[in-house]
C-alpha positions as CSV (number, residue, x, y, z in Angstrom):
1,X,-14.1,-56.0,-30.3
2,X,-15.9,-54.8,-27.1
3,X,-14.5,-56.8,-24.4
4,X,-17.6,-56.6,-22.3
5,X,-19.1,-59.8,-25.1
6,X,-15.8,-61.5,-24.9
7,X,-16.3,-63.8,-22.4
8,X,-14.8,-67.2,-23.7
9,X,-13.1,-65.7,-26.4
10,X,-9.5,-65.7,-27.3
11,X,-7.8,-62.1,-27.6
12,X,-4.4,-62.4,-29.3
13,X,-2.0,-60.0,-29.3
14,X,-0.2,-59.4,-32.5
15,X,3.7,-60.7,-31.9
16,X,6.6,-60.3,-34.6
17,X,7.2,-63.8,-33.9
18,X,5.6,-67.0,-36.4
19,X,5.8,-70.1,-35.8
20,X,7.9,-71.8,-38.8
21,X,5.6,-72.8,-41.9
22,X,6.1,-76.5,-41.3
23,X,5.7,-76.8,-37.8
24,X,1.8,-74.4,-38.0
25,X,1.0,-76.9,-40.5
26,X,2.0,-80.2,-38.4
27,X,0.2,-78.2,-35.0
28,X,-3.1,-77.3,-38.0
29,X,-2.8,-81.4,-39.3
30,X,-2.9,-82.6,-35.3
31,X,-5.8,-80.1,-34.1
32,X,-7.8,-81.5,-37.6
33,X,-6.9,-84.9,-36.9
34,X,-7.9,-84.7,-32.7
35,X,-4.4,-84.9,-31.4
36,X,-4.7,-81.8,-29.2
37,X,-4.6,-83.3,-26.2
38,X,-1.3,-84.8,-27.3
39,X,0.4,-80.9,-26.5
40,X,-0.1,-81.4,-23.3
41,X,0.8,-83.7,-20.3
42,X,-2.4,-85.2,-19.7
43,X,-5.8,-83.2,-19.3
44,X,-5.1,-82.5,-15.7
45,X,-1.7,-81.5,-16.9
46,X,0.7,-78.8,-16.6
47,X,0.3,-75.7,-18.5
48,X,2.7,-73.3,-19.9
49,X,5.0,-71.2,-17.3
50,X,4.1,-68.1,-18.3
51,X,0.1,-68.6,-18.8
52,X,-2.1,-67.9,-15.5
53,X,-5.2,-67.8,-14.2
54,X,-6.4,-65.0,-12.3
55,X,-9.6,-63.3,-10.5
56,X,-10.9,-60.6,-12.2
57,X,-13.7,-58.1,-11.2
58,X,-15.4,-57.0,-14.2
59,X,-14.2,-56.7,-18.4
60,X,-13.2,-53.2,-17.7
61,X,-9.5,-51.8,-19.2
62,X,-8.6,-51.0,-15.3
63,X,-10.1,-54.4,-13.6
64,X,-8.4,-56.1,-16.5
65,X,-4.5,-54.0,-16.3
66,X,-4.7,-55.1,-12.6
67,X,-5.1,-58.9,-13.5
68,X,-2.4,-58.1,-16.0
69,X,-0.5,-57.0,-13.0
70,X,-1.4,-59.9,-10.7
71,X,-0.5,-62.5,-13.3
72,X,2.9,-61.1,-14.5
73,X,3.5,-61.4,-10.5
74,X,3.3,-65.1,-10.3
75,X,4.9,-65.7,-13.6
76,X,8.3,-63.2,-13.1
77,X,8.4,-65.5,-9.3
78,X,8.4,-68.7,-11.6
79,X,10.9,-67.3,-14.1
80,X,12.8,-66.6,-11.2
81,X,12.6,-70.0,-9.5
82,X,10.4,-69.0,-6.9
83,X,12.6,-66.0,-5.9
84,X,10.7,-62.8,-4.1
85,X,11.9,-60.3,-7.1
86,X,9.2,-57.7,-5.1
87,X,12.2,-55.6,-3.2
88,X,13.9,-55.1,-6.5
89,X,13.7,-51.1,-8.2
90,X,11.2,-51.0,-11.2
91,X,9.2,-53.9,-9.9
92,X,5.9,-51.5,-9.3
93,X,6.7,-50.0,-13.0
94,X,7.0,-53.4,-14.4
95,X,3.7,-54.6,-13.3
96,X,2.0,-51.1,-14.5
97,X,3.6,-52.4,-17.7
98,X,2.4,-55.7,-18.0
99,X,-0.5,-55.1,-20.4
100,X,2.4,-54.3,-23.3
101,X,4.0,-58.0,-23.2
102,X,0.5,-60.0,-22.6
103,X,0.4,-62.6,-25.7
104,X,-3.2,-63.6,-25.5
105,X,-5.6,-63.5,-22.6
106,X,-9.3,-64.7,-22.4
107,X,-12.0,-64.5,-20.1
108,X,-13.3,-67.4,-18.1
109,X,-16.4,-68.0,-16.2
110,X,-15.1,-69.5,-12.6
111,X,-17.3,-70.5,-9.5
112,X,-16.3,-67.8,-7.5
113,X,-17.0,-65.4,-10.4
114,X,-15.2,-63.9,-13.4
115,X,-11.5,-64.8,-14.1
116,X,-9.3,-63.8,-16.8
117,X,-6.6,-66.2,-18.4
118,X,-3.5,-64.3,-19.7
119,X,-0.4,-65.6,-21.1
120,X,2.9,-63.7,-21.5
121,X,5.5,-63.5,-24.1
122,X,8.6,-65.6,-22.8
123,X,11.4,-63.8,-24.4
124,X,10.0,-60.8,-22.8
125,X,9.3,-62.2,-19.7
126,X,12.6,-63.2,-19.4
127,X,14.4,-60.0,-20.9
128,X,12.5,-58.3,-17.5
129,X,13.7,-60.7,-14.8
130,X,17.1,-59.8,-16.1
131,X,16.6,-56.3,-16.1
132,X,15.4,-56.6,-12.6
133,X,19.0,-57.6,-11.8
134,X,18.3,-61.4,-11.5
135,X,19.4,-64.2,-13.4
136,X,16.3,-65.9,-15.0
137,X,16.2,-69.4,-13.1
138,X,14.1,-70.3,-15.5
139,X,10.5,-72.1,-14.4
140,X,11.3,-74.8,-12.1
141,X,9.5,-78.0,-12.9
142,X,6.0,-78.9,-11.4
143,X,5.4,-80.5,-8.6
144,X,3.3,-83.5,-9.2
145,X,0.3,-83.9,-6.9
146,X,-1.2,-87.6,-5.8
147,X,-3.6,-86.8,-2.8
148,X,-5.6,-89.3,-1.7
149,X,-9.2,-89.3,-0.1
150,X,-9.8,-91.1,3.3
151,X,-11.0,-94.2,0.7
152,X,-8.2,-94.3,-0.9
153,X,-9.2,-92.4,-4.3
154,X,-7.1,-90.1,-5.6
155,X,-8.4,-86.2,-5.8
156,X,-9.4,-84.9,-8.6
157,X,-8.3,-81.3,-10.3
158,X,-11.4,-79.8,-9.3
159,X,-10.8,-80.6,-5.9
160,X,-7.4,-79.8,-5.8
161,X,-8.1,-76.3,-7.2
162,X,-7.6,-73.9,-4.3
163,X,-4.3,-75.6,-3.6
164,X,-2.8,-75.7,-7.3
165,X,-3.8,-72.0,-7.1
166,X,-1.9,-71.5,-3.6
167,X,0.9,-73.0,-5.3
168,X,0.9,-71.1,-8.3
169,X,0.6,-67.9,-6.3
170,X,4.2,-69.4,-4.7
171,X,5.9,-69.3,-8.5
172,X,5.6,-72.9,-8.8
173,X,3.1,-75.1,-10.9
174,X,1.6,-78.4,-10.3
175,X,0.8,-81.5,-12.6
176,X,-1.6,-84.6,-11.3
177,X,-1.1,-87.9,-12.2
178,X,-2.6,-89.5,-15.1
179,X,-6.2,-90.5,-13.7
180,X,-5.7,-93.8,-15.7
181,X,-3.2,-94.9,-14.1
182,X,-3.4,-94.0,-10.5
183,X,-3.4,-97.7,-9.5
184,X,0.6,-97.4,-10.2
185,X,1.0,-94.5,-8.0
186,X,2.5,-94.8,-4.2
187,X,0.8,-93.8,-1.5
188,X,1.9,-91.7,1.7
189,X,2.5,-95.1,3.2
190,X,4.3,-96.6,0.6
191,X,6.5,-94.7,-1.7
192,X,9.6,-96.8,-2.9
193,X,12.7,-95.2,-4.5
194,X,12.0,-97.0,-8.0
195,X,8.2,-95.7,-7.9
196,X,9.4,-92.2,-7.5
197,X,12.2,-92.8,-10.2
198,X,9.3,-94.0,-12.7
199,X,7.6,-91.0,-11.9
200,X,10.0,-88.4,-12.3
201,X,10.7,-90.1,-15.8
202,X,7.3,-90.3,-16.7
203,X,6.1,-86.5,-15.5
204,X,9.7,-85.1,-15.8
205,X,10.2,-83.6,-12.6
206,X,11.7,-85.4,-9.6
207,X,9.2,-82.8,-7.3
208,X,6.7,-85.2,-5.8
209,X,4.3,-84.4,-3.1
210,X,2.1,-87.2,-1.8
211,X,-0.8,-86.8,0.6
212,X,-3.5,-88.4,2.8
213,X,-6.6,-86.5,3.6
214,X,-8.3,-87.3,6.9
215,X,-11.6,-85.4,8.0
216,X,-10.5,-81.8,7.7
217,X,-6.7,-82.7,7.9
218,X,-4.4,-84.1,5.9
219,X,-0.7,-85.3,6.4
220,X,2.1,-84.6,3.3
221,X,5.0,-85.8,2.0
222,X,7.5,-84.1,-0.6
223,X,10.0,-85.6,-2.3
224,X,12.1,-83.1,-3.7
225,X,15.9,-84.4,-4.7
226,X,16.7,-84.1,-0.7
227,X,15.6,-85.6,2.7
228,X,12.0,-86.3,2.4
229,X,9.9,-83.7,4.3
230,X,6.6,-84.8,5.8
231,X,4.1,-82.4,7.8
232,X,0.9,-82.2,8.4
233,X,-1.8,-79.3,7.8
234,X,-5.3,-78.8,9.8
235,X,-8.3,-76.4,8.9
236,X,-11.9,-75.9,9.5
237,X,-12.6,-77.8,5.5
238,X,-10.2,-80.0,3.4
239,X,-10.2,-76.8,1.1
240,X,-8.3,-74.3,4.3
241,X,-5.9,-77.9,4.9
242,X,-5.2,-78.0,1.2
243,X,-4.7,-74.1,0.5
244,X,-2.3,-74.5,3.6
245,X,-0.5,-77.3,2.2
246,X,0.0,-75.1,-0.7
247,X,1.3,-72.3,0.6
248,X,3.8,-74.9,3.5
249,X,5.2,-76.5,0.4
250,X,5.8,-72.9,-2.0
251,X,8.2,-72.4,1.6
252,X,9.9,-75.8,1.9
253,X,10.4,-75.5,-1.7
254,X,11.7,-72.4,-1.7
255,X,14.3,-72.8,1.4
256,X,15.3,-75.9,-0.3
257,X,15.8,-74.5,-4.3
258,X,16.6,-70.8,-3.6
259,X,19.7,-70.9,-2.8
260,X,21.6,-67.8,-4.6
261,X,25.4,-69.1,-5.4
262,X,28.1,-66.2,-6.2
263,X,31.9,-67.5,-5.5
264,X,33.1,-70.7,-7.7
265,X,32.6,-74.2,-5.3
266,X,34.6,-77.2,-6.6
267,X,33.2,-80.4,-5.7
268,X,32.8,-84.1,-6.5
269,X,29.9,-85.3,-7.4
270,X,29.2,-89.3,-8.0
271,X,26.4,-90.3,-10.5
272,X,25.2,-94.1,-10.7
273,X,23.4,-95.6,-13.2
274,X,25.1,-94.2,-16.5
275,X,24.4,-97.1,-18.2
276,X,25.9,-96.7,-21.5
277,X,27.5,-93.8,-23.6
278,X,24.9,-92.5,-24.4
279,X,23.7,-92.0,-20.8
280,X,26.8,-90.3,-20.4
281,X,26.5,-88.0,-23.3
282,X,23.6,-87.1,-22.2
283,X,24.4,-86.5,-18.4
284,X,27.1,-84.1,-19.1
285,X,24.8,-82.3,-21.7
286,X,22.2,-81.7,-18.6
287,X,24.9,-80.9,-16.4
288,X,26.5,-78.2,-18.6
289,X,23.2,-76.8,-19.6
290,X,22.6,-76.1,-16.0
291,X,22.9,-72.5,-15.4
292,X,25.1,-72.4,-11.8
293,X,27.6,-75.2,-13.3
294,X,30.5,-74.1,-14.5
295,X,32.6,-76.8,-15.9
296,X,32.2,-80.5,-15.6
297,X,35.3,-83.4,-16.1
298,X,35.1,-86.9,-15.4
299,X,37.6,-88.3,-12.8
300,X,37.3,-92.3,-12.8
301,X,34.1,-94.6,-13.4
302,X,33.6,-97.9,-11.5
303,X,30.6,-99.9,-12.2
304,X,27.8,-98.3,-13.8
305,X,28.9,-94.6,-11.7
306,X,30.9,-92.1,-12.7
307,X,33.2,-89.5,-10.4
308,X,32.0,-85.8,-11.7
309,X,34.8,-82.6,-10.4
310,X,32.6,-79.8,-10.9
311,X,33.0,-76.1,-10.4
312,X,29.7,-74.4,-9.4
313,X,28.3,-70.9,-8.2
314,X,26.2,-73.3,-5.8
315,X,27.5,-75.9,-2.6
316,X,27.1,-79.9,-3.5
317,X,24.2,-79.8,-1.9
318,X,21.9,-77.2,-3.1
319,X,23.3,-78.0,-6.4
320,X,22.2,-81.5,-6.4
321,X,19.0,-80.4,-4.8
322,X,18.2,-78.4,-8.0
323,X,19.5,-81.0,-9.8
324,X,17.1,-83.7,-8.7
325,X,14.3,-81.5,-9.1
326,X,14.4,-81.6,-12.6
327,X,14.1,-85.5,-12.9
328,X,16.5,-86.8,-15.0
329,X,19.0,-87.0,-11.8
330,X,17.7,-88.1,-8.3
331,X,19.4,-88.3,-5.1
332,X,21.4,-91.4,-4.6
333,X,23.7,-93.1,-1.8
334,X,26.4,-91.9,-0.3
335,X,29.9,-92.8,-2.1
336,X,33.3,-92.1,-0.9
337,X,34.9,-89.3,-1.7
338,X,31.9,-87.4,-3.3
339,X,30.7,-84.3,-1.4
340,X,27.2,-85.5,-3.6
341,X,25.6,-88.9,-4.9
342,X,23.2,-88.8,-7.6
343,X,21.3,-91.8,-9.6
344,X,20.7,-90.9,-13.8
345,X,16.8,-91.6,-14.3
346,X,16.6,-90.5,-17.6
């Protein structure tokens, strides 16, 4: 098909991968029946990890290999956790590649032009971050996004464009709330430990930045599993504050989740709220599956907490940091004789 009559058109590329025979059919049933929106969070949702959005000159085979290029970029940093993987040997080669693991890419028309969407195979993407000598972090989880106007409404996704695309660019992504139910969210000024804990269960992250737009500044907050971090950015437009914000929070995060481990820590690490069995089931399940813990046992429980000894390639700290960013743990109060406190959410 000639590419240069694409525009809006999906180009798939073949994959030996198929979905399994029952599960196209349930996906076929729900697109039929008008539960597509159901596949994602909500319509200003998160997208898949390795799916991107870049600029794109023209519908040429070079314009388009460089947006290949660009877009494997920002998803090997997500893959990575946000890691700068630019330093290691065969990165150059492995963007000149990028064209021979794109999945499906499609061009867009966008306000500042053309754009091209392109989505990557994940096994393949992740087969590369190895081979790049770095062990796949996996995509962290989004950050969710309430900004407020100087009345109080909360910005919309087209507003918030230039700074979910700063943020992207950092290898992170970025979900908004639910427009209907913004009413529930907490403000800059109020933000209360069981709010954010409804959150993190409802969006599945525990990364929460709230901010405040004044004139052509706007003061943040980010709650990310750790001390809460508040700053505030300044620019000729809201756009420049916002695209700043963007880039000040891909840094905080970054200093705060990057944290490379390599010798085995042993610490304690308390966790409240385990509720019932199968709270606790299901905490050790998330703590195993996480890739810097090495083993997990279970010294005493008092209350509804538990006393974790656990042997990481990570300190407490930046362990429970990554942790908390997930959302099914967040950071809780200090207990004696844990080197980390952690309240269960989910």
């Amino acid at each position: 098909m000639d590419a240069a009559g694409g525009i809006g058109q999906t180009f798939r590329v073949p994959l030996r991968i198929r979905l399994p025979m029952r599960l196209s059919r349930l996906l076929l049933i729900c697109f039929m029946l008008g539960f597509a929106p159901l596949l994602s969070v909500h319509a200003q949702g998160q997208v898949s990890p390795y799916m991107v959005v870049v600029s794109v000159a023209d519908t040429s085979d070079s314009a388009r290999n460089n947006a290949f290029g660009d877009a494997l970029a920002q998803v090997l940093a997500r893959t990575a956790g946000g890691q700068d993987l630019s330093s290691k040997p065969g990165y150059g080669d492995a963007l000149k590649g990028a064209s021979g693991i794109v999945q499906q890419f499609q061009y867009q028309r966008a306000a500042t032009g053309l754009s091209l969407q392109v989505t990557f195979d994940q096994a393949a993407v992740q087969r590369l971050v190895t081979q790049l000598g770095v062990a796949a972090a996996g995509p962290r989880p989004p950050v969710l996004l309430i900004v407020r106007d100087e009345d109080g409404s909360v910005l919309t996704r087209d507003t918030l464009a230039t700074m979910t695309q700063a943020i992207t660019a950092r290898g992170y992504s970025a979900v908004l709330a639910d427009p209907a139910k913004v009413g529930d969210t907490p403000s800059l000024t109020s933000a209360e430990p069981d709010q954010l804990a409804a959150l993190a269960r409802q969006y599945k992250t525990g990364l929460i930045l709230l901010g405040q737009v004044h004139g052509t500044s706007a003061d943040w907050a980010l709650f990310s599993g750790g001390p809460q971090q508040r700053w505030t950015t300044n620019g000729g437009n809201v756009g420049a504050a916002l695209v700043e914000a963007g880039n000040s929070l891909g840094d905080r995060l970054g200093k705060q989740l990057n944290v490379i481990g390599s010798a085995t820590v042993d610490g304690k690490m308390w966790v409240s709220q385990v509720n019932s069995a199968q709270d606790y089931a299901n905490l050790l399940a998330a703590l195993r599956a996480d890739p810097s813990v090495r083993q997990v046992s279970t010294l005493s429980a008092q209350g509804d907490g538990m006393l974790l000894a656990i042997k990481a390639s990570l300190p407490m700290d930046a362990l429970s940091a990554n942790l908390a960013a997930g959302g099914r743990l967040l950071r809780g109060d200090a207990h004696t004789g844990a080197d980390a406190s952690l309240r269960w959410v989910h």
